[in-house]
C-alpha positions in Angstrom: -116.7 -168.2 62.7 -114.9 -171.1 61.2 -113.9 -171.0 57.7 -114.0 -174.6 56.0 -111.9 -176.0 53.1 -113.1 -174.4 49.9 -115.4 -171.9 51.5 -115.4 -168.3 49.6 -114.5 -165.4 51.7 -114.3 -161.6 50.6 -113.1 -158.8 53.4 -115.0 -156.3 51.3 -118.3 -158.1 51.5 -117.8 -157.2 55.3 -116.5 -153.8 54.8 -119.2 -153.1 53.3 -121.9 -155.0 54.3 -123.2 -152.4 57.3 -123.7 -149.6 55.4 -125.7 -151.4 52.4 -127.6 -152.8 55.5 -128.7 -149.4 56.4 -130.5 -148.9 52.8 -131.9 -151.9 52.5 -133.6 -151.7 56.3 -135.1 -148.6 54.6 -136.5 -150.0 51.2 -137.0 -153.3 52.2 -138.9 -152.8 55.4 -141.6 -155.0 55.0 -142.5 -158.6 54.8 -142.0 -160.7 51.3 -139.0 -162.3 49.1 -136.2 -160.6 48.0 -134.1 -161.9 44.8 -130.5 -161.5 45.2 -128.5 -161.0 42.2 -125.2 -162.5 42.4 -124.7 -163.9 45.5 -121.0 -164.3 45.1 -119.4 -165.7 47.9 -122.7 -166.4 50.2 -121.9 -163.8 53.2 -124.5 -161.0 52.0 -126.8 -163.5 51.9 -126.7 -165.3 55.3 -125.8 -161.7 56.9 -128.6 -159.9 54.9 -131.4 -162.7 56.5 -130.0 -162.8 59.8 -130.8 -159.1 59.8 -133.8 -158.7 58.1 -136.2 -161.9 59.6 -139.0 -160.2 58.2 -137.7 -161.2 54.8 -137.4 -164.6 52.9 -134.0 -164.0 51.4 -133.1 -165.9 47.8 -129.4 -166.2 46.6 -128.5 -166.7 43.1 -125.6 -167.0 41.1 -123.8 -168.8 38.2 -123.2 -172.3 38.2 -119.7 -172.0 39.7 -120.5 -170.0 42.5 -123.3 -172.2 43.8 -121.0 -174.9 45.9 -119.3 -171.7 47.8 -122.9 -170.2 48.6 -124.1 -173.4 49.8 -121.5 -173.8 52.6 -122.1 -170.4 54.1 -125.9 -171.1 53.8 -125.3 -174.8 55.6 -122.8 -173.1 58.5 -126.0 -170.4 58.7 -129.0 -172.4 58.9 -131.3 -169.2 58.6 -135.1 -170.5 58.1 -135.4 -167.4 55.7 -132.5 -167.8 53.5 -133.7 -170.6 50.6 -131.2 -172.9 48.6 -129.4 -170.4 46.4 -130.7 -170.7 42.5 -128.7 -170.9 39.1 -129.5 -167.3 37.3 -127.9 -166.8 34.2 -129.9 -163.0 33.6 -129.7 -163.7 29.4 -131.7 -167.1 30.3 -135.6 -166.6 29.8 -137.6 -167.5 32.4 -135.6 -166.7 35.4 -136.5 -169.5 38.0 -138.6 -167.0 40.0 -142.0 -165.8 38.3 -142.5 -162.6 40.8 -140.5 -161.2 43.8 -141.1 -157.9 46.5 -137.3 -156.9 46.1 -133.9 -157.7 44.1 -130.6 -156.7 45.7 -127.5 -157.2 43.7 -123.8 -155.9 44.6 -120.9 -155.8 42.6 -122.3 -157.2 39.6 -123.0 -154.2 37.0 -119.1 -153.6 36.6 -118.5 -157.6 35.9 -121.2 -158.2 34.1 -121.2 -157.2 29.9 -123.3 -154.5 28.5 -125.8 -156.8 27.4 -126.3 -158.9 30.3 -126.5 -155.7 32.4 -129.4 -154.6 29.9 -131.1 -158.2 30.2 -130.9 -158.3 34.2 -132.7 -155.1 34.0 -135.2 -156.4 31.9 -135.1 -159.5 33.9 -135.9 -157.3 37.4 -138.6 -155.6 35.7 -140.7 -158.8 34.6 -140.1 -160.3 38.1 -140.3 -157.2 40.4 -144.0 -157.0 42.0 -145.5 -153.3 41.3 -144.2 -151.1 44.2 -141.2 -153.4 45.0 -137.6 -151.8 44.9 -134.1 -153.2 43.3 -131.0 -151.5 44.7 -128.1 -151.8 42.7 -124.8 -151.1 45.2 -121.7 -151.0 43.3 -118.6 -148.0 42.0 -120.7 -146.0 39.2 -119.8 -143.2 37.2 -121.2 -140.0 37.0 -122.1 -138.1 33.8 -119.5 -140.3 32.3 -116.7 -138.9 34.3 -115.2 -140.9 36.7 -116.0 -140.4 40.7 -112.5 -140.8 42.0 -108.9 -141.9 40.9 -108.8 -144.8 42.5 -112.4 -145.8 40.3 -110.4 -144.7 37.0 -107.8 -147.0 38.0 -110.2 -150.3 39.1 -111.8 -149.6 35.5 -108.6 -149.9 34.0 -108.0 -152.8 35.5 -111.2 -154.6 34.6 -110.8 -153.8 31.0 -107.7 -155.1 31.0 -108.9 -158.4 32.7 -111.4 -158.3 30.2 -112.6 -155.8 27.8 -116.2 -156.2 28.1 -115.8 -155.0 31.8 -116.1 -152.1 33.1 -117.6 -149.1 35.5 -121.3 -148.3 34.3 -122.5 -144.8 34.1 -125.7 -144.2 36.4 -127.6 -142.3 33.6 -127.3 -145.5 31.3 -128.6 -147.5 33.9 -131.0 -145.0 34.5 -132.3 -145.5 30.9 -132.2 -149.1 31.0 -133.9 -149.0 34.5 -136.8 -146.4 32.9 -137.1 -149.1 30.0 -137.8 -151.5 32.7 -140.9 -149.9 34.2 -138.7 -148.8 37.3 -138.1 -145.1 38.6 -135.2 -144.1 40.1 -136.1 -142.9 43.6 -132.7 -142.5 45.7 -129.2 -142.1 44.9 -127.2 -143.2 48.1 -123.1 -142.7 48.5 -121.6 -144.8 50.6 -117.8 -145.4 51.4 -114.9 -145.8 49.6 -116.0 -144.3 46.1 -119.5 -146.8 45.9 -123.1 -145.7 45.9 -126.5 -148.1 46.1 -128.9 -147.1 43.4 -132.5 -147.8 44.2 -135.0 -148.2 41.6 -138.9 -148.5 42.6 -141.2 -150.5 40.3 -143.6 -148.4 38.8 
């Protein structure tokens, strides 16, 4: 792989790109598109199509992001993997009308309250009846922290900026109920992280 001037990378994208691979082979099993919710740096994306053919794949992201996407997308060339969209979640209408799945990763703890409460809304006008969204990211539980090393990355983000922060799976929960979507596993993976998958009622 050869990394070209300005091209994003993240190691944990590929740390942890197997294991969220193993959820989404279960929940997105069959043919249709799949919204991806900040695509960040690009690799989820091009790694997430090359694995799942079955699927037409569509990054998104913030203005800023897009350039970065593009180039892993260009070095790529997967015929399921579409030009990646600008997606501000607060923005009504998103620029896709109805999709079979969302995936996003690493975006709840980033994101501030209320544009975690509008991409949940956002997921439930687009998300076809049936279809899942898994949410991978650190989460805590009953408001309580998961592990030290979570207490100290939440520290961190509020101090980076206060509006920041871990999110606690029942408030998600709620927001995902509000949404029209039912919470059907709760998966741990490594290193302190879990994939939340909601199923569109």
């Amino acid at each position: 792989m050869r990394f070209e001037p300005g091209k994003p990378y993240s190691a944990a994208c590929d740390q942890n790109r197997d294991p969220i691979l193993a959820v989404l082979r279960r929940y997105l099993d069959r043919p249709g598109t799949i919204l991806e919710i900040g695509s960040g740096t690009g690799q989820h994306a091009v790694y997430f199509g090359a694995a799942l053919p079955h699927l037409d794949w569509q990054p998104s992201d913030v203005p800023a992001h897009l350039p970065g996407i593009r180039l892993w997308l260009e070095e790529a060339a997967l015929p399921n993997v579409a030009e990646p969209l600008e997606l501000d979640v607060r923005r009504t209408p998103w620029p896709v009308q109805a999709v079979d799945g969302v995936y996003s990763a690493n975006t709840a703890h980033i994101m501030h309250w209320p544009d975690v409460e509008a991409m949940f809304e956002g997921v439930g006008r687009v998300l076809r009846p049936g279809g899942c969204f898994c949410l991978y990211g650190p989460f805590n539980e009953d408001g309580e922290f998961t592990s030290e090393s979570n207490a100290r990355f939440h520290m961190s983000l509020r101090m980076r900026d206060p509006g920041m922060g871990i999110r606690d799976k029942g408030d998600l929960d709620r927001l995902a109920g509000a949404a029209g979507l039912e919470l059907v596993e709760d998966v741990v993976m490594p290193v302190n992280n879990f994939t939340l998958v909601w199923r569109k009622r």
